[in-house]
C-alpha positions in Angstrom: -20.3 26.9 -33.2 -18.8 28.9 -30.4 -15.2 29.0 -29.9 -14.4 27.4 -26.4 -12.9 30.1 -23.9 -9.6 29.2 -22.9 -7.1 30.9 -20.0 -3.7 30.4 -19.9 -0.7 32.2 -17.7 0.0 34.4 -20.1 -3.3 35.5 -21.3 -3.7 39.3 -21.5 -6.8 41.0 -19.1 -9.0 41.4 -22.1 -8.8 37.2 -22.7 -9.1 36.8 -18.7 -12.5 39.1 -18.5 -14.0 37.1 -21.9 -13.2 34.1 -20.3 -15.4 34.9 -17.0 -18.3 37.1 -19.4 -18.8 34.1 -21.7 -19.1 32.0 -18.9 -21.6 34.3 -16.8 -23.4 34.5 -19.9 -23.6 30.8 -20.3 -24.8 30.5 -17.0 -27.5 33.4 -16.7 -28.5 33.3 -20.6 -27.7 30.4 -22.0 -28.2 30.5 -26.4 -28.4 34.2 -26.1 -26.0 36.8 -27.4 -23.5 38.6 -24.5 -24.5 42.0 -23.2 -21.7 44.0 -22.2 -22.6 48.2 -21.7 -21.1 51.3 -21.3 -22.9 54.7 -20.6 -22.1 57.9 -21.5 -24.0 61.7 -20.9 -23.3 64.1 -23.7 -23.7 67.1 -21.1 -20.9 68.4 -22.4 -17.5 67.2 -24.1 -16.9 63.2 -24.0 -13.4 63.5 -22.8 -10.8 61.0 -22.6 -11.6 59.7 -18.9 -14.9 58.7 -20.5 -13.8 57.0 -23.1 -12.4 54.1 -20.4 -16.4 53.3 -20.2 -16.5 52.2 -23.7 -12.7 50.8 -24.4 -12.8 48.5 -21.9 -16.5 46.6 -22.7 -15.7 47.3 -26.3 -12.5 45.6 -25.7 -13.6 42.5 -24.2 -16.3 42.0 -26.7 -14.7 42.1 -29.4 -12.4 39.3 -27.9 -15.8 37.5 -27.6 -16.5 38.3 -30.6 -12.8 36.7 -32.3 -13.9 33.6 -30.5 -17.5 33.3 -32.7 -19.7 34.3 -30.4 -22.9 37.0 -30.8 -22.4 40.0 -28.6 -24.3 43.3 -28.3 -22.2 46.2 -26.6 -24.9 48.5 -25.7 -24.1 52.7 -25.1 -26.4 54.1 -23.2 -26.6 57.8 -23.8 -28.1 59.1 -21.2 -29.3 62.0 -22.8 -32.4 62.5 -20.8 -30.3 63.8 -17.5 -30.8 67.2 -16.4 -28.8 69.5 -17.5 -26.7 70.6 -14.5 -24.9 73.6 -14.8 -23.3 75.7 -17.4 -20.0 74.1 -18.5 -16.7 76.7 -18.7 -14.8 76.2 -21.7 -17.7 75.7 -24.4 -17.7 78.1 -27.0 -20.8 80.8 -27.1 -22.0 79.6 -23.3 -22.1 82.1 -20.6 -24.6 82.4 -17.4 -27.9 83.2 -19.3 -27.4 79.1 -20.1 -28.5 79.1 -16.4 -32.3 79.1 -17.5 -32.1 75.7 -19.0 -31.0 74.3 -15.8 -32.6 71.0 -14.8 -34.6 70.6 -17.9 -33.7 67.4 -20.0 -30.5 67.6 -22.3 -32.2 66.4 -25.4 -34.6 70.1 -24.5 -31.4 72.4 -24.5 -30.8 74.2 -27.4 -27.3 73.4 -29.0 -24.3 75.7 -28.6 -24.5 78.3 -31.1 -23.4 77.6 -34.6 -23.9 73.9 -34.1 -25.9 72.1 -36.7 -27.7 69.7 -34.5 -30.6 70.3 -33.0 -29.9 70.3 -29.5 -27.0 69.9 -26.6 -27.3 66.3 -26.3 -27.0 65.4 -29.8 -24.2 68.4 -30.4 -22.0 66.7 -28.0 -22.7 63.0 -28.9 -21.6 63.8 -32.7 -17.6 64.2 -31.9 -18.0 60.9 -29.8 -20.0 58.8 -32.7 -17.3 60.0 -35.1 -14.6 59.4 -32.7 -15.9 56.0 -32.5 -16.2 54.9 -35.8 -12.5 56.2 -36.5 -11.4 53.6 -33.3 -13.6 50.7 -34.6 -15.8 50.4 -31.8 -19.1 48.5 -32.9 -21.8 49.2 -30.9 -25.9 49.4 -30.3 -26.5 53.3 -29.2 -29.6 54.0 -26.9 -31.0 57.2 -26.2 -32.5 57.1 -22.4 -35.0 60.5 -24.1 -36.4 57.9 -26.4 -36.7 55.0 -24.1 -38.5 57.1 -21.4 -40.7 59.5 -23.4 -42.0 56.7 -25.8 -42.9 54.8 -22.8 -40.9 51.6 -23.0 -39.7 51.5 -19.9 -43.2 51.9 -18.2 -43.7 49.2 -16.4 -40.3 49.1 -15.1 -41.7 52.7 -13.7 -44.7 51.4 -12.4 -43.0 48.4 -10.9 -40.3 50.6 -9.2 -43.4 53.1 -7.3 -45.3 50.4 -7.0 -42.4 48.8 -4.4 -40.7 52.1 -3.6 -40.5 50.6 0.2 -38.1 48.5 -0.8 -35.8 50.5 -2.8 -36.4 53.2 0.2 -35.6 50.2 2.5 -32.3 49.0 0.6 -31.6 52.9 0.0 -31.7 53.9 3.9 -29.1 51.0 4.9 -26.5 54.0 3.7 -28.3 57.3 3.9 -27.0 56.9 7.8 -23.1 56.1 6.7 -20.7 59.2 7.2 -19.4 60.6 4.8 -16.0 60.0 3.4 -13.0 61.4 5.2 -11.4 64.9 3.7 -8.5 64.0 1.8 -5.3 64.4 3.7 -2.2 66.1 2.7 -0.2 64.0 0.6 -3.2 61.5 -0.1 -3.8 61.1 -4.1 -7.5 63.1 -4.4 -10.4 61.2 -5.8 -10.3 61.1 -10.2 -12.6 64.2 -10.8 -12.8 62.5 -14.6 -13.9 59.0 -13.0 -16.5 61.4 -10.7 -18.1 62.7 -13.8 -18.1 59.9 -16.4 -20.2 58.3 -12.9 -22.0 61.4 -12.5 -22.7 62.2 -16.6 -24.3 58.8 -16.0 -26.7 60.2 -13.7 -25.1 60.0 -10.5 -23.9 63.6 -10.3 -25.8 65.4 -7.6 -29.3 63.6 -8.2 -31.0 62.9 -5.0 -32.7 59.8 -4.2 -36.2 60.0 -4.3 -37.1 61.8 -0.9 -39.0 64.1 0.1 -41.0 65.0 3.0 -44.5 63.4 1.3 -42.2 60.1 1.2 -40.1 58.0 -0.9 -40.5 58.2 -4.7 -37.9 56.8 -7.2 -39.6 58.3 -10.0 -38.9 62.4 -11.2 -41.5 63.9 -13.3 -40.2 67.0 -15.6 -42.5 69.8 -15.0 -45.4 70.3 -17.5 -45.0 74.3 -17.4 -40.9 75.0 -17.0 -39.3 71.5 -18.2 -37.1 71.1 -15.3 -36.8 68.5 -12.7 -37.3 70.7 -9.9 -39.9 68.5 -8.9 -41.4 66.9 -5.8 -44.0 64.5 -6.2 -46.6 64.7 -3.6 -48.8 61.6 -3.5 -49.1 58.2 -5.6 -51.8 56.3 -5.9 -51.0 52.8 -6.9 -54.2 51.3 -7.9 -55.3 54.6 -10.5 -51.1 55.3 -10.8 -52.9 58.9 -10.4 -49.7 61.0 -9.1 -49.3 64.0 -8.3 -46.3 66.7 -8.0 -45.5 70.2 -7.3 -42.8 72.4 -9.3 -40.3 74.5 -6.9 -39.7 76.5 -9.9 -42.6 77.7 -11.2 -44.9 77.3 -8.7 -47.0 74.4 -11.4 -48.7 71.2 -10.0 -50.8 68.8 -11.6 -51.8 65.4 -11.5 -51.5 62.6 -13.8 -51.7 59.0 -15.0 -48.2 57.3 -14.3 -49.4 54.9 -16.7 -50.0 57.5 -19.2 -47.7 59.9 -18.4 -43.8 60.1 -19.8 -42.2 62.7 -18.8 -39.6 62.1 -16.2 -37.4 59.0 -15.4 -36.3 57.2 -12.4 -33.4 58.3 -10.3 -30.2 57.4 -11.2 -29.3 55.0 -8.5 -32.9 53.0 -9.7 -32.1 53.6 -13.2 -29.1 52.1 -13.8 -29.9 48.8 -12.3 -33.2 48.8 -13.8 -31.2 48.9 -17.0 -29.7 46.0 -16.1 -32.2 43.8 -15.5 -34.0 45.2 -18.5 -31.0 44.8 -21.5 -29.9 41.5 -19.4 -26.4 43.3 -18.8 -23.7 40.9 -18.3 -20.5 42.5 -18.4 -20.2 47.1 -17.4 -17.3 48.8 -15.9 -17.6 51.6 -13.7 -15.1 54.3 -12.4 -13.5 54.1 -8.7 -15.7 56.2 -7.1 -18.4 53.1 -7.0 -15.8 51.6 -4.3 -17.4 53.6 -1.4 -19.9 52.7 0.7 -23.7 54.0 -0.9 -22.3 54.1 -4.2 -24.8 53.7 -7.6 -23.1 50.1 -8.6 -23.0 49.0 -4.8 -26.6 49.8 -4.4 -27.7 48.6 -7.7 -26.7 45.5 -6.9 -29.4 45.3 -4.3 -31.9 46.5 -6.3 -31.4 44.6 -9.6 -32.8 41.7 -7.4 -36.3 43.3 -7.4 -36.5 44.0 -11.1 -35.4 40.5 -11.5 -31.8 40.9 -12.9 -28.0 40.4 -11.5 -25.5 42.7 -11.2 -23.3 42.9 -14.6 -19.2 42.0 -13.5 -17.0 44.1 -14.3 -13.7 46.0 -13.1 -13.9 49.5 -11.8 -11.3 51.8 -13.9 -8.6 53.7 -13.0 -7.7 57.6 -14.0 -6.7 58.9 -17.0 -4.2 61.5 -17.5 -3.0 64.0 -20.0 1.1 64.7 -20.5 1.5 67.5 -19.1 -2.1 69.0 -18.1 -4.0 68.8 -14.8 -6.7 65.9 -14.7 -9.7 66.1 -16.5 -13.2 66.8 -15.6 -15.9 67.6 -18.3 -17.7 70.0 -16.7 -15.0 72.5 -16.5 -15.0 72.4 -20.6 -11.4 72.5 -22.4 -10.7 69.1 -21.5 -9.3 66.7 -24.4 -11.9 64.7 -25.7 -10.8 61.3 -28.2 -11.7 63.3 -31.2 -8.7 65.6 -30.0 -6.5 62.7 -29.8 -7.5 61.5 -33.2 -6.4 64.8 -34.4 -2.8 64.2 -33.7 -2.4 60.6 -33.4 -3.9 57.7 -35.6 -6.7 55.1 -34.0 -4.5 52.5 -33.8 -2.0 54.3 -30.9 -4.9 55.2 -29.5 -6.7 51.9 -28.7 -3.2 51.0 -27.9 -2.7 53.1 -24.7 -6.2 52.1 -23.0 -5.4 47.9 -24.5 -2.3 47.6 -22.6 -3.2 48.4 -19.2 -5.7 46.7 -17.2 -8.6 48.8 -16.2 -7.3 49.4 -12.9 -4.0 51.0 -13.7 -3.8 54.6 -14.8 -2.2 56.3 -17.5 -1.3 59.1 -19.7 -2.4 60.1 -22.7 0.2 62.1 -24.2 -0.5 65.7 -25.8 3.0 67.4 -25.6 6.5 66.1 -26.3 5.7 62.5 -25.0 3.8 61.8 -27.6 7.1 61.3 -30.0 8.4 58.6 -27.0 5.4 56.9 -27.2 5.1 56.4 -31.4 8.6 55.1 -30.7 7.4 52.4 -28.3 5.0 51.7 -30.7 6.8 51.5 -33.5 9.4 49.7 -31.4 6.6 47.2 -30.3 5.9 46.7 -34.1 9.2 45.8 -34.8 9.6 43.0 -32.4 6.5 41.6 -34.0 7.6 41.4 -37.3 10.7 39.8 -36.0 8.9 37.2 -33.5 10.5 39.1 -30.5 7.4 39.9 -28.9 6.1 38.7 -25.4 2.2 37.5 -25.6 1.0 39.7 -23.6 2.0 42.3 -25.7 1.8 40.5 -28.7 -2.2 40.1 -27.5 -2.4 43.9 -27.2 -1.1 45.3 -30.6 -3.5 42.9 -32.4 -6.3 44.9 -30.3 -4.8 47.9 -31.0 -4.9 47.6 -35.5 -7.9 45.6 -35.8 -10.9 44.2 -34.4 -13.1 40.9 -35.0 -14.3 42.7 -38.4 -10.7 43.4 -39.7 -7.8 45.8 -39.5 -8.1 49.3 -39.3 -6.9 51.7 -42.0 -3.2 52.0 -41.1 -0.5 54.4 -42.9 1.9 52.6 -45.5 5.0 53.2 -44.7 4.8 54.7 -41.0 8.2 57.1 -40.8 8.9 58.0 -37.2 6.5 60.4 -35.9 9.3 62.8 -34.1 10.8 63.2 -38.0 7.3 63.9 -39.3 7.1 65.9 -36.9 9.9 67.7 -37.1 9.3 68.1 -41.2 6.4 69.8 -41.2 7.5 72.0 -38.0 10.4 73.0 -40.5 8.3 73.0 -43.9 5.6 75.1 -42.2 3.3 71.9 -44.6 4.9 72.8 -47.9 4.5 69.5 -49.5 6.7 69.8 -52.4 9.8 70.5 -49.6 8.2 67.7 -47.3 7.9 65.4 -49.9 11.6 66.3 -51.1 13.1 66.0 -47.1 11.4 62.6 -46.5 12.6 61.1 -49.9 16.3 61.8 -49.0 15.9 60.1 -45.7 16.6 56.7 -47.3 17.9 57.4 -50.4 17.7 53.4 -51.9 14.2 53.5 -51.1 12.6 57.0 -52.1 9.2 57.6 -51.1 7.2 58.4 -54.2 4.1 60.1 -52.8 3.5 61.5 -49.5 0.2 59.3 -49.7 2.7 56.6 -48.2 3.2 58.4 -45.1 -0.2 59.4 -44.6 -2.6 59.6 -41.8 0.5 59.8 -39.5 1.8 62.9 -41.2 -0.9 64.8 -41.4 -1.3 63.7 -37.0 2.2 64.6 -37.2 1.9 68.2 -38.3 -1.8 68.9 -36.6 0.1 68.0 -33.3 2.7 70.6 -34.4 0.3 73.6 -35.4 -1.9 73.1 -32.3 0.1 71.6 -29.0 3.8 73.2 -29.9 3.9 76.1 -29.0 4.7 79.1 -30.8 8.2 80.2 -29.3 9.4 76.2 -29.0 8.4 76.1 -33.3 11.6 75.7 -35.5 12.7 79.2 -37.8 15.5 78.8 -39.7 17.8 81.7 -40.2 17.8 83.3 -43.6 21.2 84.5 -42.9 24.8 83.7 -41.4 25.3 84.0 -37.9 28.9 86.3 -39.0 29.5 86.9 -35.5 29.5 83.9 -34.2 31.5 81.9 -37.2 33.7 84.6 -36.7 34.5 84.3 -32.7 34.5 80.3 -33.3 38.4 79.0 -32.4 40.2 77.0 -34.5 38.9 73.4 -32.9 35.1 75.4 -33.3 35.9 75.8 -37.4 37.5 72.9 -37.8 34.0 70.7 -36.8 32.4 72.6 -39.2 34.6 71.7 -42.0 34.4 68.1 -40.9 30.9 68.7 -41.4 30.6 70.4 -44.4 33.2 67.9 -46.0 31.2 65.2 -45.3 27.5 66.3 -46.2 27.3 64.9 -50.1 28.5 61.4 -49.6 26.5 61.2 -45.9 23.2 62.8 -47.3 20.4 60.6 -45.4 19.1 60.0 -42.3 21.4 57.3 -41.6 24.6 58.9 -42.7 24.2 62.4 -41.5 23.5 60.9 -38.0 26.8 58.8 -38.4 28.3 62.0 -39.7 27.3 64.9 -37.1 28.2 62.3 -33.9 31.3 61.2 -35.3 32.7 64.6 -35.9 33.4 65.2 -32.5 34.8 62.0 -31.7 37.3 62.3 -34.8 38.3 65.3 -33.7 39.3 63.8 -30.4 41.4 61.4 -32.2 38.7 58.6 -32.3 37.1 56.4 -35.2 34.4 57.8 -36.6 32.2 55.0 -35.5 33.7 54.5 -31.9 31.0 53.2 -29.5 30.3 54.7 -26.2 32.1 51.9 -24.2 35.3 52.9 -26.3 35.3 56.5 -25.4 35.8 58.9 -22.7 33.3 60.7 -21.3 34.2 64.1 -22.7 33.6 63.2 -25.9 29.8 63.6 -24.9 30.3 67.1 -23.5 32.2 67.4 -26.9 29.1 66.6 -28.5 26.8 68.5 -26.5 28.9 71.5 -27.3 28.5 71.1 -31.2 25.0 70.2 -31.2 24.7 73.5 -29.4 26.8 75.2 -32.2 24.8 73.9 -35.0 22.0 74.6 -33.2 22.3 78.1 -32.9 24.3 78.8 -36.1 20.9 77.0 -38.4 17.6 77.9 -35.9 19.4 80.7 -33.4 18.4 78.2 -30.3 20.2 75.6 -27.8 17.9 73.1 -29.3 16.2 71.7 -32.0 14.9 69.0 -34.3 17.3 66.2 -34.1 19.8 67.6 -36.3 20.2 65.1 -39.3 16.7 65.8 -39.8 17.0 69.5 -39.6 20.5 69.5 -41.6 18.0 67.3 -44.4 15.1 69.7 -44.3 17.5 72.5 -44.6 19.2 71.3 -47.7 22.6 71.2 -48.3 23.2 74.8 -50.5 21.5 76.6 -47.2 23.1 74.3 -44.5 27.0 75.1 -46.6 25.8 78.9 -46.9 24.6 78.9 -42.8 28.2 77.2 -41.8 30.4 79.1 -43.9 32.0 82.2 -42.7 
């Protein structure tokens, strides 16, 4: 028996959009399971921007789906798109890739090396494994199969058969001007929102004109494959029609009723699909806001397949730290398997959980991805002590499970920025990792590094691939004599402070106590004097040693944090580095 939907103030967006689906649902489909979709084109990478289309249904359903209801989340892929042009970026691809424009992507061969058998099913491989590692249950269909084994045919014949009044519905905004330029200042249009739309089908399709008429239907030559196709005449009694092929020069005629090869045009697709799969619940990116868009006009012609318009938010960008905005067609852009590569699933569902689908955010690939663990870590804290607020209570329970159960999650989850900072040091020596992290709480040794795993090995992916090379830590083999010997006596003085104190302060703990109280001792302060009890030039104090340590153990300003480093170093090299 279905759970009743209940809203209350502090109910998180994902509770607030179940409460409205189930209740569409009850209303349009009464008994039936909840339809939420996504789609998705594998014409090149699936990056992060796209992967917004399938968070947020996959989200809400599986809210629905805590509550005891049957939902399907349907992924369209639309791999029966043309291809549209030859992405940069892609390893092997260069112009000759030309020749398979407008031909079907399930009919382009795969990038070289792949093992699948073409570019549709290359590129929807990292996304189905991606997937699985998030938890996201789902009923994949392939648009190729749907078309070509004729199930959607007499949503074909139906859609020539009243092309007046899609071209009717259609011409109330072929006459609307086009949008302003953007001026200076102005935030530009989400190039990653444009082509999770356009990988969809929306990307630079036309309508259906011509000058023999309106036709919503696009046959793919017989002779070439491609789309570069204009269909001539219809006959709607026989379905005879009949098309010419700009690129070749081939025409023939054929039985519509017979025939499938080619598909409707995306902006008679898509709500076709709706009506079809009973779609209750899709998102779609904020280029749909403007006048003519594909879910503005789709939710005219739904009406004559039948069908309503799903509900659904329109989503906002999403960033990278530290990299310009994405767009999959320029190829180099991170995709969610990269993000899996350096952070666990859980982090991940996180960032796109916590914000509603209209705010943007940043996916973090550089240094901002240590702040972020910490917030999550933070956040995980405050639940185990009952701290939390609801809303964000709601959201980490998103974020390590789903309706089917939690998600693999590492043991005993250290703090990513020390992982981190171990295996930059180690270079992924295990025997000297698993030595460093066991000191960092001496009463409670880890035993195996199988404890701090996945997030380790995330941990030291994201230091081997996104730090780079000049920013990795190297520490010195030898003294630095010449600058132990130019130190003053205050300068040798919080060394031997700091060397004195290494055995009895060896952990994390302690040699953090250790390395910011030198510096205030030396200023005639307790050891554990707190900020409000201290001048401020005890902090340009500290600055100044941190600097000295820096440079007498790595040669740089900066560093790991340095009870970290001091740890990894090991006391014999860190007494032998320090020592004139």
């Amino acid at each position: 028996m279905p759970i009743v939907a209940q809203s209350t103030e502090t109910t998180d967006w994902v509770s607030r959009f179940a409460d409205e689906v189930i209740e569409e649902s009850e209303r349009r489909a009464p008994g039936k399971p909840v339809v939420v979709a996504s789609g998705l084109s594998p014409s090149g990478p699936i990056h992060l921007g796209n992967l917004r289309e399938v968070m947020t249904p996959h989200l809400v359903a599986d809210e629905i789906r805590r509550r005891g209801y049957s939902v399907r989340h349907l992924i369209s892929w639309d791999d029966y798109d043309r291809y549209r042009k030859v992405p940069a970026g892609v390893a092997g691809i260069d112009a000759s890739w030309a020749e398979h424009i407008g031909k079907p992507l399930t009919s382009v061969p795969a990038p070289a090396g792949s093992a699948h058998p073409n570019w549709a099913e290359h590129f929807k491989a990292a996304m189905t494994e991606a997937l699985a590692d998030l938890g996201v249950e789902y009923d994949g269909i392939s648009q190729t199969e749907q078309y070509t084994s004729g199930v959607y045919r007499e949503q074909v014949l139906f859609a020539m058969k009243h092309r007046g009044d899609i071209d009717a519905i259609l011409e109330q905004y072929r006459t609307k001007k086009a949008p302003a330029k953007k001026q200076q200042g102005q935030k530009p249009v989400d190039e990653a929102e444009l082509e999770a739309a356009e990988g969809s089908g929306a990307a630079a399709e036309d309508d259906g004109s011509s000058t023999a008429g309106y036709y919503p239907y696009k046959p793919y030559c017989g002779q070439c494959g491609t789309d570069l196709t204009t269909v001539t005449s219809y006959d709607d009694e026989t379905t005879a029609l009949s098309y010419t092929c700009t690129a070749c020069d081939f025409s023939e005629t054929v039985l519509l009723s017979e025939f499938n090869r080619g598909k409707l045009v995306w902006k008679v697709d898509w709500p076709m699909r709706w009506a079809y799969e009973g779609v209750i619940f899709e998102p779609s990116g904020v280029d749909h806001s403007s006048p003519g868009s594909s879910f503005q006009v789709g939710g005219q012609i739904v009406g004559l397949f039948g069908g309503k318009q799903p509900i659904g938010p329109m989503y906002a960008f999403v960033g990278i730290s530290g990299m310009a905005k994405m767009s999959s067609s320029k190829g180099g852009v991170p995709t969610a398997s990269d993000a899996l590569r350096i952070m666990e699933p859980q982090l991940l569902r996180w960032l796109y959980a916590r914000r509603r689908p209209n705010q943007s955010f940043k996916i973090a690939f550089d240094q901002e991805i240590q702040r972020l663990y910490d917030e999550w870590d933070k956040l995980a804290g405050k639940i185990a002590d009952g701290s939390v607020l609801p809303a964000d209570a709601a959201a980490y329970s998103r974020a390590v499970g789903t309706a089917a159960g939690e998600l693999p999650r590492t043991p005993r989850p250290m703090a990513y920025r020390t992982l981190a900072s171990v295996a930059d040091i180690t270079a992924g020596a295990e025997d000297q990792t698993l030595r460093i992290l066991s000191e960092l709480d001496p009463e409670n040794p880890l035993a195996s590094l199988d404890e701090v795993r996945p997030r380790l090995d995330k941990a030291e992916t994201w230091i081997n691939t996104q730090v780079p090379a000049e920013e990795r830590t190297v520490v010195r083999d030898e003294p630095d004599v010449e600058l132990l010997t130019s130190l003053d006596d205050q300068g040798r003085e919080s060394l031997r402070l700091l060397l004195d104190g290494l055995e009895s302060n060896w952990s994390l703990d302690g040699l953090t106590h250790l390395v910011y109280g030198v510096p205030k001792v030396q200023a005639g302060f307790p050891a554990d004097a707190t900020a409000k009890e201290l001048p401020a030039e005890i902090k340009v104090a500290q600055r100044t040693f941190f600097a000295r340590l820096y440079h007498l153990l790595v040669g740089r300003d900066t560093g790991p944090r340095l009870p970290t480093l001091l740890l990894a170093v090991g006391q014999d090299r860190v007494r032998k580095l320090l020592s004139a």
